[in-house]
C-alpha positions in Angstrom: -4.0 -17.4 12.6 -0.9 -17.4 10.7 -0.3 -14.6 7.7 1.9 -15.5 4.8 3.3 -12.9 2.7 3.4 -13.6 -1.2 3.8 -12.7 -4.6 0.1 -11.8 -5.9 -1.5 -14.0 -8.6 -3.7 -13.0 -11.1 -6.4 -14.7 -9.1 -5.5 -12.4 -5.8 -7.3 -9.3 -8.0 -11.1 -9.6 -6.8 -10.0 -10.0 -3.3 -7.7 -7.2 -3.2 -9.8 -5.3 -4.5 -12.4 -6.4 -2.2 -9.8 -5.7 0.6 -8.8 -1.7 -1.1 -12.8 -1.1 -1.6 -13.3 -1.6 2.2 -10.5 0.1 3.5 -10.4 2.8 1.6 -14.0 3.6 2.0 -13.3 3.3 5.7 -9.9 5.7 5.7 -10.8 7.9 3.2 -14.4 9.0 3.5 -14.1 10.9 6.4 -11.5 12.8 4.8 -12.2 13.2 1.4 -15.9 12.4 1.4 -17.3 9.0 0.5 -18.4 9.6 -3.7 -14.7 10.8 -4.1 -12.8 8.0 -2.3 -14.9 5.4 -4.2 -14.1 7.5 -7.7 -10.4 7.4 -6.5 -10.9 4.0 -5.8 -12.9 3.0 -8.8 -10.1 5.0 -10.8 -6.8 3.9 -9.0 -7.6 0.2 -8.2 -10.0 -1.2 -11.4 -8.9 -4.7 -12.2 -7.2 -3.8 -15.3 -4.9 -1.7 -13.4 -4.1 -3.9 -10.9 -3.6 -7.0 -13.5 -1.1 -4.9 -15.0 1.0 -4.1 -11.9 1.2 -7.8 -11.0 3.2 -8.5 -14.1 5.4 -4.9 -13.7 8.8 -5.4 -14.1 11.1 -4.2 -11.2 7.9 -4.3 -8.8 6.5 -6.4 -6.2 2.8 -6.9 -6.0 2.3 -8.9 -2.5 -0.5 -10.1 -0.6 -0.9 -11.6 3.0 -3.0 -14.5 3.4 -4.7 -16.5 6.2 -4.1 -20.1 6.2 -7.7 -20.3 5.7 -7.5 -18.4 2.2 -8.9 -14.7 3.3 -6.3 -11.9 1.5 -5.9 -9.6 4.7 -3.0 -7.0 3.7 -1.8 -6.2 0.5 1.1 -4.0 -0.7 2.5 -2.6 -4.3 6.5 -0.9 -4.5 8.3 -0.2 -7.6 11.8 0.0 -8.1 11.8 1.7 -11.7 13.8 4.5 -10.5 16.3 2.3 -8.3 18.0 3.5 -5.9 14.7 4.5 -5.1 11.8 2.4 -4.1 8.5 4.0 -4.5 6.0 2.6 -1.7 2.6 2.8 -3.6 0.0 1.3 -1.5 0.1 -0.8 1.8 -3.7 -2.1 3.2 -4.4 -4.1 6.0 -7.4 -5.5 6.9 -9.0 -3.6 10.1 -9.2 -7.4 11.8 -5.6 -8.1 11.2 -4.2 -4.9 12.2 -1.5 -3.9 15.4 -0.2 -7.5 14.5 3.0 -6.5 13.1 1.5 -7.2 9.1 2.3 -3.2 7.9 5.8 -3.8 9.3 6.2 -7.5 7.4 4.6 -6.2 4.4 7.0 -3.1 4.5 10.2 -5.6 5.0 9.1 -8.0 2.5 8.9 -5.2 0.0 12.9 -3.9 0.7 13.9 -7.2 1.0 12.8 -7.8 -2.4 14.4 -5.0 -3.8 17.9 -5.1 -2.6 19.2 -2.8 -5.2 17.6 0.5 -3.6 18.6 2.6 -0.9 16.1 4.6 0.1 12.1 4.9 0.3 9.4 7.4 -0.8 5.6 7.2 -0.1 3.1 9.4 0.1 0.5 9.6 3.0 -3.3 11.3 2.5 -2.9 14.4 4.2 -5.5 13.6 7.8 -4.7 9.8 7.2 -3.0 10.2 11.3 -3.3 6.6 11.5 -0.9 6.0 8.7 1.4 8.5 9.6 1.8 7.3 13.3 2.4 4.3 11.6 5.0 5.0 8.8 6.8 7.7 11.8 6.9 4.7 13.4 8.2 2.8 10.9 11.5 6.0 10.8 10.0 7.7 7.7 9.9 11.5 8.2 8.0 14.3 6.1 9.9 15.8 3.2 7.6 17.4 1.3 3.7 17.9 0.4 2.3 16.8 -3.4 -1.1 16.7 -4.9 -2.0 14.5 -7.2 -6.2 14.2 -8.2 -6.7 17.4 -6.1 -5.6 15.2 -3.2 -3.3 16.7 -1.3 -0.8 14.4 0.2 2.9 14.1 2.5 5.9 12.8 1.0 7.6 10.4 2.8 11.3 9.3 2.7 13.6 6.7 4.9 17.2 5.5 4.4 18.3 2.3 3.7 
């Protein structure tokens, strides 16, 4: 089924959040334990948040979506600190993954943020799946952070 890539709307919130609740309760409960990935969840992702991120200035807040109307990826970058882009969530849906959506959601994001040179995210230290992924995508390890008593890899990739 085809997958566009868009601008969120405020009406995308529920089922993103829909689509963060399940994911992240799938990724991160074997790693962190499944009351503190739903607090981090609950804390990280509540509506208001996310409202507020749609309308950021010098961010994109995308969503991919069936032609049927299901949200099945999502992704959030901000440019604030251009040349920098800050990479600060990308979800797929489990059903629409090893399709190539992580890598159009990742382009989409650059490509709407010309202005910035290089990229920095940050990957859940025992997330392996999303490492192999962003490794694959030619971001290496620079550093370790912790944020929430999470401990996490800094990643970083050139223009």
């Amino acid at each position: 089924m085809p997958v566009e890539i868009r601008a969120a709307c405020p009406d995308d919130i529920a089922p993103v959040r829909t689509l963060l609740a399940d994911l992240y309760d799938a990724t991160y409960a074997p790693i962190l334990g499944s009351d503190r990935a739903l607090e981090l969840h609950e804390r990280w992702h509540a509506a208001e948040a996310l409202a507020c991120q749609i309308d950021q200035e010098r961010a994109s807040f995308l969503v991919a979506q069936e032609a049927g109307g299901r949200i099945v990826g999502h992704a959030f970058a901000s440019a604030v600190q251009a040349p920098l882009l800050f990479f600060v969530r990308l979800y797929v849906a489990g059903s629409a993954q090893r399709r190539g959506l992580g890598s159009r959601l990742l382009d989409a994001l650059a490509a709407r943020h010309p202005d910035t040179d290089r990229t920095r995210l940050y990957v859940v230290a025992g997330n392996d799946a999303a490492l192999a992924f962003y490794r694959a995508q030619n971001f290496t390890i620079v550093g370790e952070a912790e944020e929430a008593g999470v401990r996490s890899l800094r990643l970083e990739r050139g223009a």
